[in-house]
N, C-alpha and C positions, 0 to 999 in steps of 0.2 A: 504493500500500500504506500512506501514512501514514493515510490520513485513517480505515484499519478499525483501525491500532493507534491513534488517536487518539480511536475511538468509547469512549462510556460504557460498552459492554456488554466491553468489554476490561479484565485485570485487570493490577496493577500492572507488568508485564513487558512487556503489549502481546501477548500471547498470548490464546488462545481456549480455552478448555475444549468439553467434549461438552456441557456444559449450558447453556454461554453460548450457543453454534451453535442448540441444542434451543431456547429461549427466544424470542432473537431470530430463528428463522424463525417460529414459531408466535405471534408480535408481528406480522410482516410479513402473515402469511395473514390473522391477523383483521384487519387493515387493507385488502387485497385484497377478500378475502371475508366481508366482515361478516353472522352471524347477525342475524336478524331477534329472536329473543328469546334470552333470559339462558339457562343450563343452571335455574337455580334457576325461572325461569318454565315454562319447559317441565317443569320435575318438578311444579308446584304445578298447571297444569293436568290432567297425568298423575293425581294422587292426585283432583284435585277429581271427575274425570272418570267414575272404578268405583264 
């Protein structure tokens, strides 16, 4: 247990918020699961595209 109260995404206390949890999974996914292009490339296609 020290070393998740020792992580960065821990706040002065060594506690977790709803948001820190939100954050750092959705860090961990896009490391697992990496997109092939950006949100902003896929909208620039999108609009190029109609």
């Amino acid at each position: 247990m020290d070393c998740i109260a020792n992580s960065p995404a821990s706040d002065i206390n060594g506690t977790w918020t709803l948001g820190l949890v939100m954050d750092y999974s959705r860090a961990l996914n896009a490391l697992v699961h990496p997109t092939p292009h950006s949100w902003y490339q896929r909208f620039l296609r999108i609009c190029h595209s109609s």
